[in-house]
LUMFI-550659 format. One line per field, with one value per residue (C-alpha): x, y, z; residue number from 1. Coordinates in steps of 0.1 Angstrom, whole numbers, always signed. Each point is the difference from the previous one (the first is absolute). Example, Ala and Ser with C-alpha at 12.3 -4.5 7.8 and 13.67 -1.06 7.14 Angstrom:
2
X = c(+123, +14);
Y = c(-45, +34);
Z = c(+78, -7);
k = c(1, 2);
***
This chain:
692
X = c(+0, +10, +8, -18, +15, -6, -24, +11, -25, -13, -1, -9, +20, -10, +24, -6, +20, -6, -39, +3, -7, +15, -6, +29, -10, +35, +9, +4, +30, +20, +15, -9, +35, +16, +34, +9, -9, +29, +23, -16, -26, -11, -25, -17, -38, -13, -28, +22, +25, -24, -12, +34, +7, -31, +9, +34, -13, -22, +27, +20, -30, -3, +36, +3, +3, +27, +24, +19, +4, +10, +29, +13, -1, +19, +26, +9, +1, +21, +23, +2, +17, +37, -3, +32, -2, +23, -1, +34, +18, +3, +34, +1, +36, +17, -31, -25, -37, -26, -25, -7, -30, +8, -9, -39, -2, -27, +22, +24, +40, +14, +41, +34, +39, +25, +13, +22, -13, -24, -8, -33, -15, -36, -15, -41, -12, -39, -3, +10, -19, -32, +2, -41, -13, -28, +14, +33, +16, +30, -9, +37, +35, +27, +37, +12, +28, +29, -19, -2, -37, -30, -33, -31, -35, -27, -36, -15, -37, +0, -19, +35, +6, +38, +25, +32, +27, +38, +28, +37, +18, +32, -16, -31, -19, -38, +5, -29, -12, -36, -22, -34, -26, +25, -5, +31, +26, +34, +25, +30, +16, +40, +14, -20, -13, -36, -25, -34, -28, -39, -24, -37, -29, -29, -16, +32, +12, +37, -1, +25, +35, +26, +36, +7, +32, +16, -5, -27, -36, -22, -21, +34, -1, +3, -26, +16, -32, -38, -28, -29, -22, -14, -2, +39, +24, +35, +29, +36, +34, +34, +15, +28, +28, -15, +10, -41, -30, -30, -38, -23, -34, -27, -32, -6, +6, +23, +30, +22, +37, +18, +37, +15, +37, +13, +30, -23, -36, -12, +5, -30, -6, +9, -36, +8, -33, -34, -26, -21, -36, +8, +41, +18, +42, +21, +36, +34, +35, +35, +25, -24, -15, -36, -17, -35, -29, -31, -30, +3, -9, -24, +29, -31, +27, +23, +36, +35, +14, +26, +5, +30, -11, +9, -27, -29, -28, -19, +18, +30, -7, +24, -16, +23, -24, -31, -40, -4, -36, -12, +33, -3, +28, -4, +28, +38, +33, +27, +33, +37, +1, -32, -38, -15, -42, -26, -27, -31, -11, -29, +2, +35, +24, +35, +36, +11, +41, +7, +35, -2, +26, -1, -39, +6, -26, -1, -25, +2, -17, -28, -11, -31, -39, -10, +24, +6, +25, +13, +36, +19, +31, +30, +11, +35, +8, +5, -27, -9, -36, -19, -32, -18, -18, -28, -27, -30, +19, +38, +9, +15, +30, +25, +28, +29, +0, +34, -12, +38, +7, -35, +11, -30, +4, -27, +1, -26, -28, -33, +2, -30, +13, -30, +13, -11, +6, -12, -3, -30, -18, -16, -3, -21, -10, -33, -25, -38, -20, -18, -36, +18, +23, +32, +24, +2, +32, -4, +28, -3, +17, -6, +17, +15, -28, -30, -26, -10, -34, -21, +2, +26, -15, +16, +8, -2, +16, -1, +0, +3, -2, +24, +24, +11, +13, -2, +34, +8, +18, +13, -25, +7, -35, -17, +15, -22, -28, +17, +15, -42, -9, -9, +8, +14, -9, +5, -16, +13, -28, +0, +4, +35, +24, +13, -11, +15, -15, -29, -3, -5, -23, -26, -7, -7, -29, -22, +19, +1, -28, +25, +17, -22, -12, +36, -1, -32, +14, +34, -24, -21, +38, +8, -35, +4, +37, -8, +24, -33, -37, -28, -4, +34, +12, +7, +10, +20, +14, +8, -8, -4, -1, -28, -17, +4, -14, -28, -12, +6, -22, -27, +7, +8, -29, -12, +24, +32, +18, +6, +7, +14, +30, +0, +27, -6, -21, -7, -36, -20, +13, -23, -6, +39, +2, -25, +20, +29, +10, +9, +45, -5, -31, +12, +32, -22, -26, +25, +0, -41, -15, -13, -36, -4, +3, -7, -33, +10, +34, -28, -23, +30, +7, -28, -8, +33, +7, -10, -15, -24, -8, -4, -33, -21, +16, +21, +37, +27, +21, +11, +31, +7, +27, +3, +24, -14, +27, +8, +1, -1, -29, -21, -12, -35, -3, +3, -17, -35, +4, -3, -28, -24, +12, -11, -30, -5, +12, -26, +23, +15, +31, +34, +6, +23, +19, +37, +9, +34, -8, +41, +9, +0, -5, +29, -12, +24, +34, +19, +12, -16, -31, -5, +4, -26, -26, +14, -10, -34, -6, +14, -20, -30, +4, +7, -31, -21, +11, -1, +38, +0);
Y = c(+0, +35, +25, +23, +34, +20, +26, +33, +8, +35, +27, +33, +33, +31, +29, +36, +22, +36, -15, -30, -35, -32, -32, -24, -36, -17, +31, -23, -21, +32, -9, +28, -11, -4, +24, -27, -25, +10, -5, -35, -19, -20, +29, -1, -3, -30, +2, +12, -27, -23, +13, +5, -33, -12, +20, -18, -37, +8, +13, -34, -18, +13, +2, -37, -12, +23, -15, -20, +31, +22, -26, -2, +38, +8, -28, +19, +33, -15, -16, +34, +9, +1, -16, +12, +32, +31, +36, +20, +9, +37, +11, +27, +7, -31, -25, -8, -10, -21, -20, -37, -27, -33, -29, -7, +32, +19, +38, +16, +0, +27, -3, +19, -10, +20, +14, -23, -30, -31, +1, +4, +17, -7, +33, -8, -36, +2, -39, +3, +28, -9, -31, -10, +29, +3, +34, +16, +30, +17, +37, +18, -20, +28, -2, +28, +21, -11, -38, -7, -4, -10, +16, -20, +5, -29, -5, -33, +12, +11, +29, +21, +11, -10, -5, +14, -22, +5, -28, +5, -15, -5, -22, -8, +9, +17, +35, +10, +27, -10, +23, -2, +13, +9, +5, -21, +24, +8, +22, +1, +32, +6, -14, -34, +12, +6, -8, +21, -18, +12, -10, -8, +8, -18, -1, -14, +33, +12, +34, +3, +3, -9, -4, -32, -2, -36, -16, +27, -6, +11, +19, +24, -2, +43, +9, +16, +4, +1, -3, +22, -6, -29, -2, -1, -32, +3, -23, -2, -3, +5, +27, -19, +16, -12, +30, +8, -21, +14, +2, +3, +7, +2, -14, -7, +30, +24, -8, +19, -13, +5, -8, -13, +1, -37, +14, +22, -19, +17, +40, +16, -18, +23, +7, -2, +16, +2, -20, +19, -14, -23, +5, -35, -1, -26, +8, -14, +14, -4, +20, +27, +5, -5, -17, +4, -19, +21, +9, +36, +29, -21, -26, -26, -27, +14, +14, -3, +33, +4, +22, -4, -12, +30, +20, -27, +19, +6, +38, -20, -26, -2, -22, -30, -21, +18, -12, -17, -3, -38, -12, -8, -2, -30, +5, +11, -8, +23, -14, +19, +9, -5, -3, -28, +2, -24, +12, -15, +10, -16, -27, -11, +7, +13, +9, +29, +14, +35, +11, +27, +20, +2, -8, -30, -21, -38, -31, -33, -21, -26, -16, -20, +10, -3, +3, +8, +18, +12, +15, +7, +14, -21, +27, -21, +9, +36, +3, -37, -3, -35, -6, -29, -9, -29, -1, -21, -26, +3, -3, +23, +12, +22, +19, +25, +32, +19, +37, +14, -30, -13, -34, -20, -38, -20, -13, -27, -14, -14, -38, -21, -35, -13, +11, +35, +7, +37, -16, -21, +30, +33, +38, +26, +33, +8, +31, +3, +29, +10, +20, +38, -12, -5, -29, -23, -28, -33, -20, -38, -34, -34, -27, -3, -22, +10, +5, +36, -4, +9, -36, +4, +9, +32, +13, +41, +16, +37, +26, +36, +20, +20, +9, -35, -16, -35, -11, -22, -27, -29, -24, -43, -6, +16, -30, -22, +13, +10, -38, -14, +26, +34, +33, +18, +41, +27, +29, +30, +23, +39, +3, -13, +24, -24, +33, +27, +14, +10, -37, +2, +34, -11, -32, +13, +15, +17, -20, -29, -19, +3, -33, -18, +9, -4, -38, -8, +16, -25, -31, +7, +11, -35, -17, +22, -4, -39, -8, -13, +2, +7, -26, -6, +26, -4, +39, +1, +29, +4, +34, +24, -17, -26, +36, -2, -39, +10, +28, -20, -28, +23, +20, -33, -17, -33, -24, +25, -18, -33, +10, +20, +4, +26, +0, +23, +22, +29, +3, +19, +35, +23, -13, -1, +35, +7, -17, +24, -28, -19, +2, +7, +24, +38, -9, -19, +35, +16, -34, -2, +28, +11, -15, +17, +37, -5, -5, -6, -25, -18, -6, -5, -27, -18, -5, -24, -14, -35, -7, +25, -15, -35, -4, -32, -9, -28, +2, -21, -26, +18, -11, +24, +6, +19, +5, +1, +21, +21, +39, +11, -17, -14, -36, +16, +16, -33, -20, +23, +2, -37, -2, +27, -19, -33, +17, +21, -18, -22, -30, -26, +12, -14, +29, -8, +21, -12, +17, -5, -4, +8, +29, +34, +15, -17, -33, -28, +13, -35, +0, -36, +6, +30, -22, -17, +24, +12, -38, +7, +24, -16, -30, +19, +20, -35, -12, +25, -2, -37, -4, -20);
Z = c(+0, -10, +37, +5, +1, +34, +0, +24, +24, -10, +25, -19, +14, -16, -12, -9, -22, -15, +3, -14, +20, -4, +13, +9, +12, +4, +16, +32, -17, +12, +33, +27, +14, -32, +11, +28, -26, -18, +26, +11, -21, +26, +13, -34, +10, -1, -28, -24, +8, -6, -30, -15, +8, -20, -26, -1, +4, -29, -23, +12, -11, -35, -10, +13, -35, -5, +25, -26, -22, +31, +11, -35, -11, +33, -2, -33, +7, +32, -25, -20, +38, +2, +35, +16, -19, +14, -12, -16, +28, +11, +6, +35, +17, +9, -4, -36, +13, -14, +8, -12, +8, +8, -21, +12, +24, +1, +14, -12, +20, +5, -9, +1, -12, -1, -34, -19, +25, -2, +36, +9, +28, +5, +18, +2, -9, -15, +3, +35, +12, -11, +10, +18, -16, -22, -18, +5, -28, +3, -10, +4, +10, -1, +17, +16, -15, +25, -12, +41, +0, -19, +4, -14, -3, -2, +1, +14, -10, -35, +16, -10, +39, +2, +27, -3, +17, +0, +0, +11, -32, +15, +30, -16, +30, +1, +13, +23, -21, -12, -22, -3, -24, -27, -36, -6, -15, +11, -1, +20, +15, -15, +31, +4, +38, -9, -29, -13, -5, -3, +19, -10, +17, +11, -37, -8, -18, +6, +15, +23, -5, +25, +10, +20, +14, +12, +35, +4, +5, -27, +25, -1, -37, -14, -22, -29, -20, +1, -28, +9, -31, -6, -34, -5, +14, +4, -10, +6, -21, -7, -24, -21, +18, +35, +9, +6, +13, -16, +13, -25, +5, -31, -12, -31, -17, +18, +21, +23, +13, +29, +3, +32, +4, +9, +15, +23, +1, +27, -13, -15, -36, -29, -27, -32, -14, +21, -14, -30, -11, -34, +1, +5, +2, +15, +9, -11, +17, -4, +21, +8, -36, -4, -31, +7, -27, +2, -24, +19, -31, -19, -6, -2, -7, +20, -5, +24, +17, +19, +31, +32, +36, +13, -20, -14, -6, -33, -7, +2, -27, -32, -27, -7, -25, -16, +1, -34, -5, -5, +15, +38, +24, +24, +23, +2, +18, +2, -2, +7, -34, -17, +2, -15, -6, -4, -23, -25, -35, -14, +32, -12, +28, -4, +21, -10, +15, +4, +4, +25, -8, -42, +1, -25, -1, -13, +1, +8, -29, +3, -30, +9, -8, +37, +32, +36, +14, +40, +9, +33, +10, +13, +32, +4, -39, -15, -27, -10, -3, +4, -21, -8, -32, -10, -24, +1, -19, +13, +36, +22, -8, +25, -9, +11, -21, +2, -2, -12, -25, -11, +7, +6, +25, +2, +35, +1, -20, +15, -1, -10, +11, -13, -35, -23, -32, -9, -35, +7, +11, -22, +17, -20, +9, -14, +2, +10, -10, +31, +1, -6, -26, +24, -11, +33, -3, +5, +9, -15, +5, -14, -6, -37, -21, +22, -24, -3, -18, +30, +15, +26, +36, +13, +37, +0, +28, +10, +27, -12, +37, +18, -31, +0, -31, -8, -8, -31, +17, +3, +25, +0, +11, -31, -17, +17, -19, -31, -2, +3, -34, +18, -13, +30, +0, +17, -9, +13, +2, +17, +33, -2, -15, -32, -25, +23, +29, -22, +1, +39, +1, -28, +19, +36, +17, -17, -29, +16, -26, -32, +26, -5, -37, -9, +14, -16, -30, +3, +0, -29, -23, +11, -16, -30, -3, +0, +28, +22, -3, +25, +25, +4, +19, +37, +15, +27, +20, +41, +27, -24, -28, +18, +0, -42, +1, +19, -24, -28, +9, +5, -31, -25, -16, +0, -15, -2, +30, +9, +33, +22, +28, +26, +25, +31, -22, +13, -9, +29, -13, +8, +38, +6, -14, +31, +24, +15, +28, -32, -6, -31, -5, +5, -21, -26, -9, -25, -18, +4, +11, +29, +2, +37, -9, -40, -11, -37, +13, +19, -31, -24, +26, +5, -38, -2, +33, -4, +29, -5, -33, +1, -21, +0, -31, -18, +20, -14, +23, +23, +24, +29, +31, +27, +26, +37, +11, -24, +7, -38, -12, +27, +3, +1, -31, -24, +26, +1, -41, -2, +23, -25, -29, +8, +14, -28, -36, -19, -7, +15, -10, +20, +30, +22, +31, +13, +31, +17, +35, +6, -26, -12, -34, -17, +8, +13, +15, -9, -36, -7, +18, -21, -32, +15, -4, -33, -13, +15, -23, -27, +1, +6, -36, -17, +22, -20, -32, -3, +2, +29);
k = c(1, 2, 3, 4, 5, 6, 7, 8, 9, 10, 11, 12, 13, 14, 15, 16, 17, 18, 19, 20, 21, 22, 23, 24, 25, 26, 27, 28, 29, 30, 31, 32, 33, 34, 35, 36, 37, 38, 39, 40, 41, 42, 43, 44, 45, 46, 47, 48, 49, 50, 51, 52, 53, 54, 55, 56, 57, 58, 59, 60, 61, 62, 63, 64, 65, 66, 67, 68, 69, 70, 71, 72, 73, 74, 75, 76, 77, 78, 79, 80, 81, 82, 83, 84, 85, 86, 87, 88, 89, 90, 91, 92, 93, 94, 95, 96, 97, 98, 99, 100, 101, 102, 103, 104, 105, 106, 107, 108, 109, 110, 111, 112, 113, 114, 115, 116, 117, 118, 119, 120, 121, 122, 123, 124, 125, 126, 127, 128, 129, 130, 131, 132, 133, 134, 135, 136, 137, 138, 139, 140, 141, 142, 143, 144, 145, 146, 147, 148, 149, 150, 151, 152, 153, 154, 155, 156, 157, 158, 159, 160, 161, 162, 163, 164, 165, 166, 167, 168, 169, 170, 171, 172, 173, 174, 175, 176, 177, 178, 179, 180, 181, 182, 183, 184, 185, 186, 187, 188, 189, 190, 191, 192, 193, 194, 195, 196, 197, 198, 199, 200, 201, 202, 203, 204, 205, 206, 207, 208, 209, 210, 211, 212, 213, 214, 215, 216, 217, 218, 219, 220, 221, 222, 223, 224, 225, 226, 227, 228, 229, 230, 231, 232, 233, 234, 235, 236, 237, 238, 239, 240, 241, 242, 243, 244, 245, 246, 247, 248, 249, 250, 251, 252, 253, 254, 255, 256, 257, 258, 259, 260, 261, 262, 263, 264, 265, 266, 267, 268, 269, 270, 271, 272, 273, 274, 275, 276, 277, 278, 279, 280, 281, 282, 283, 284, 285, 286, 287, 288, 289, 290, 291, 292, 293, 294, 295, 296, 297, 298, 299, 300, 301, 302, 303, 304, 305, 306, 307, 308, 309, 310, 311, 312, 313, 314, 315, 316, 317, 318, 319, 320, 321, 322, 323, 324, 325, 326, 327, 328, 329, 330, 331, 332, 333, 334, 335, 336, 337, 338, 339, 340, 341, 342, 343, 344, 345, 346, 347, 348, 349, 350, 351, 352, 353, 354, 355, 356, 357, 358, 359, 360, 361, 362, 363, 364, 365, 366, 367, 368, 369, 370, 371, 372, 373, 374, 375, 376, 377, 378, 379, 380, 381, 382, 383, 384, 385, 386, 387, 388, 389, 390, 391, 392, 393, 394, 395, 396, 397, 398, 399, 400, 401, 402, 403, 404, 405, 406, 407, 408, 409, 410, 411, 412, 413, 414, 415, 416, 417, 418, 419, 420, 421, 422, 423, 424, 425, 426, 427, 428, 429, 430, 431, 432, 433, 434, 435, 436, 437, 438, 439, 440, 441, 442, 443, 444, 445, 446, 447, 448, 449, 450, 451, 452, 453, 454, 455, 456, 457, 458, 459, 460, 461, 462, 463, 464, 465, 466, 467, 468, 469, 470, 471, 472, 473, 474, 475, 476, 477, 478, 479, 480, 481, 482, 483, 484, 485, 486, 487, 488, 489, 490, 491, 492, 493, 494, 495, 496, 497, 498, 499, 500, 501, 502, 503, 504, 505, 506, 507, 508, 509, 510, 511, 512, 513, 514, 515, 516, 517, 518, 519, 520, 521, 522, 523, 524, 525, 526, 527, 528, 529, 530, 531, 532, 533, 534, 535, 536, 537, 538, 539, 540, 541, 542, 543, 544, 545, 546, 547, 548, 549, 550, 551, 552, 553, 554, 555, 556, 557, 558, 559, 560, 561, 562, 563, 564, 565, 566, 567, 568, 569, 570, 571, 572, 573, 574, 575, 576, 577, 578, 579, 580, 581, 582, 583, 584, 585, 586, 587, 588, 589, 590, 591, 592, 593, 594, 595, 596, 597, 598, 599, 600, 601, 602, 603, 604, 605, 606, 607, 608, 609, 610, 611, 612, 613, 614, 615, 616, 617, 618, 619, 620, 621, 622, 623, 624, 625, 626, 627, 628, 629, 630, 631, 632, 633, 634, 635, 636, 637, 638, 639, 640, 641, 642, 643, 644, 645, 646, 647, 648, 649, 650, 651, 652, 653, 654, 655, 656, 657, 658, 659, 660, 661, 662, 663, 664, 665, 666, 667, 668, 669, 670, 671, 672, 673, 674, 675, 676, 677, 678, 679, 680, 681, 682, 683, 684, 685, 686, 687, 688, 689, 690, 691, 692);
***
């Protein structure tokens, strides 16, 4: 006999905005309590255990026959795994440090040598630490500059409330400093005494900065700085001199640094430029020399000044690399003698080195259709950048880039032990018209001889929120669909920042519709481009991109999807957008709107926010997670949208809720366990397009 689902009690609660009443009746699935359920799930209330736990039975019920599928898809990707995998070593004074997994663990293990030797130094063992513990993540493990300690930050809730601990690395000893309620970052002061770290509060947003120094209490801790709006979070780093810790503090949409100096961390912090409505800049410095990225003056895809630390404000600003329209500036690193720039032009991404001194500018040269791209700086080496490289079809790749002599190492290549060859495998970059005429990119991949006359099955992935772009990189598990005949897609629709920040603008708030338009738009290119047809797509998208899955199953019509994968999904909009106790909410308005104070933001709202829209209606299969601690998107929101859909849709349609009892918003913290829920997924998509 087929299970049958669970049915959520109803308990209407009414809500009034600007005059207008609605009715919530899984309000209730909200725990009053649901802060100290964050920091211990075992006070979760009772019902809504209980119902979660139906909801979870059920979902074991009906994927049963997808057990066999499950165990094979994840031994595979497992066997993509390079088991006993270690990073490129990062050279610093007398030591290089890495970190490597062990062949079957789950953590990562932290590791030194010193230069020129083979003898390893094993600093912070994940295997060892988490062992009995249902979740346990590393956020930040960073040595001190004289290397005699390390500080760490973990998380044993996935409720993202760390611990920062300290270890002696010359004795191996736990110091007694313990601090609690940490956002996990870390910087240490110049002289290895003290550390700052921010502190979050009880909504779980990071508000207070402070200077903790060793063998002190963290009742003692000075407060160096304090957020008063709640709209903006702060964040910590380290200019590339670490000469500077910085405090940044932003929403959205404008930003505003501070400068702390690690050689003096408890002085008065030194502002770079107070914080003005819409202006964004981030800070690079090298011996007292400023290179500041900023869209300041209308520089809507931003440009790089200069200015010194002694004078840092915006009359002081020299420009070093002018706003091209259409060509956005990621990010920047200053080296001793030049400045090397990340930057996009039609979504392709590029590294582009500035000679400081002559201004002479040269590229390093890609030659695939689609690709990825990241770089850091190696602080132990004068101007030799790392980046990395992959491409849907061709691994990661990491290499050495001497700055003076363009000599280029490649330094390691991501091992598929399983085997790869980049030639059994096709990457396209196509184009969807959208509903105003814009050109949205979709990023394909298939194995070579999949038939592309509208009979291959096809996973489409987006997100588009937050100026986020969707990287064209290189991911092993993709290949456990692509290998079984799907077209993998991403389609990189506004919202994310792939066409500039244009990209970003015309697909938030009052914008925010051309999201979802654009993804709609992505799936019928692919049925008229003949790579799939209707009824084979399976969507699939996670937070805020669970927000774009929800919309689009109540915007697609009958017989467009096959089904439908919404991890976290943030789905409840417009009542999270009420909810200032929320971490998220006061910071979250310049992305949303404001549906408190604005009349229009809360109508613009409403008409999108799935939750609000479920219709009684044809819904596609429909497989859905949630996280019952996570602080970004709470285990509430997914779980009350499942309840009014299988209330509310008109077919028996598969509907199915997976909530981790023991994690956050990034699911599993083990790497394996993880893969676990990836395979999930997986054989849910070949569930419902008969590839099972």
């Amino acid at each position: 006999m087929t299970p049958r689902p669970p049915v959520a009690d109803r308990r209407p609660e009414a809500m009034t905005s600007h005059g207008k009443t609605r009715e919530d009746p899984y309000a209730w699935l909200k725990d009053l309590n649901w802060q100290q359920v964050m920091r211990d799930p075992a006070v979760l209330a009772q019902d809504i255990r209980s119902y979660l736990e139906a909801e979870n039975a059920y979902t074991e019920a009906m994927l049963a026959g997808t057990t066999e599928l499950r165990n094979e898809i994840f031994e595979e990707m497992k066997g993509r795994i390079k088991e006993d995998d270690s990073s490129v070593p990062t050279p610093d004074g007398p030591w290089e440090y890495y970190r490597r997994f062990d062949t079957g663990g789950q953590y990562p293990i932290f590791c030194r040598r010193p230069l020129g030797s083979d003898v390893e130094q094993i600093l912070l063992n994940g295997d060892v630490e988490s062992a009995g513990k249902e979740f346990y993540r590393i956020h930040t493990a960073e040595p001190s500059p004289d290397h005699r300690y390390l500080a760490y930050s973990v998380d044993e809730q996935g409720s993202e409330f760390y611990t920062i601990l300290v270890r002696d690395l010359d004795t191996g000893e736990a110091l007694s400093d313990a601090v609690h309620d940490a956002n996990g970052a870390i910087e240490w002061s110049a002289d290895s005494t003290s550390f700052v770290y921010l502190k979050l509060d009880q909504s779980n947003r990071p508000v207070w900065a402070f200077l903790h120094v060793l063998g002190t209490d963290q009742a003692d801790d000075r407060l160096l700085y304090e957020e008063s709006d709640p709209g903006f979070y702060i964040d910590l780093g380290k200019t590339e001199s670490r000469n500077y810790i910085e405090i940044v503090a932003g929403d959205h949409e404008t930003s505003e640094v501070r400068l702390v100096d690690a050689a003096r961390p408890d002085g008065p912090p030194i502002m770079i430029a107070e914080r003005d409505p819409g202006t964004l800049y981030t800070v690079g410095e090298q011996h007292g020399r400023l290179y500041i990225t900023t869209n300041a003056g209308d520089a809507e895809d931003f440009t790089i000044v200069a200015a010194d630390v002694a004078s840092p404000g915006r009359d002081s600003w020299s420009t070093v690399v002018p706003h091209r329209p259409g060509t956005l500036i990621l990010g920047a690193i200053v080296f001793h003698r030049h400045l090397v720039r990340l930057e996009t032009e039609e979504g392709l991404p590029r590294i582009v080195i500035t000679h400081l001194e002559s201004g002479e500018e040269r590229r390093i040269a890609m030659d695939e259709q689609a690709y990825d791209l990241g770089f850091s700086s190696l602080r132990e080496y004068e101007d030799v950048l790392r980046f990395t490289y992959s491409s849907p079809a061709t691994p990661l790749r990491v290499f050495d880039y001497d700055l003076d002599t363009a000599e280029q190492t490649k330094r390691k290549e991501q091992e598929i032990p399983s085997g790869h060859n980049p030639d059994d495998y096709s990457t396209e970059r196509v184009f969807a018209t959208s509903h105003d005429g814009e050109r949205v990119p979709i990023t394909l991949l298939y194995r070579a001889g999949t038939p592309l006359d509208g009979t291959a099955p096809c996973l489409l992935y987006g997100y588009g929120s937050y100026g986020i772009s969707m990287p064209a990189s290189f991911n092993t598990n993709r290949l456990s669909l692509v290998d079984r005949g799907f077209i993998y897609a991403i389609a990189h629709v506004r919202g994310g920042k792939e066409g500039g920040y244009r990209w970003y603008t015309d697909g938030k708030r009052r914008h925010k519709r051309n999201t979802f338009l654009d993804f709609m738009a992505a799936a019928n290119a692919l049925i008229e481009m003949r790579y799939t047809s209707a009824g084979k797509i399976v969507i699939f998208g996670g937070s805020a991109g669970g927000l774009l899955v929800g919309v689009a199953v109540n915007m697609a019509p009958p017989g467009l999807l096959a089904g439908a994968i919404a991890e976290v999904p943030f789905v409840d909009v417009l009542t999270t957008m009420h909810d200032t106790d929320l971490p998220l909410t006061p910071m979250e308005w310049p992305e949303w709107g404001n549906p408190i104070d604005d009349a229009d933001a809360y109508e613009y709202i409403a008409s999108y926010s799935p939750y609000d829209n479920v219709e009684a209606r044809e819904y596609p299969p429909l497989l859905v997670t949630a996280g019952l601690t996570d602080p970004r998107v709470t285990y509430w929101e997914p779980a009350k949208w499942v309840a009014k859909l299988r209330a509310t849709k008109t077919t028996e349609s598969l509907l199915v809720l997976r909530t981790r009892m023991g994690a956050g918003h990034a699911g599993a913290s083990g790497r394996f366990d993880a893969l676990k829920e990836l395979a999930e997924d997986y054989a849910f998509a070949l569930k419902v397009t008969g590839k099972d």
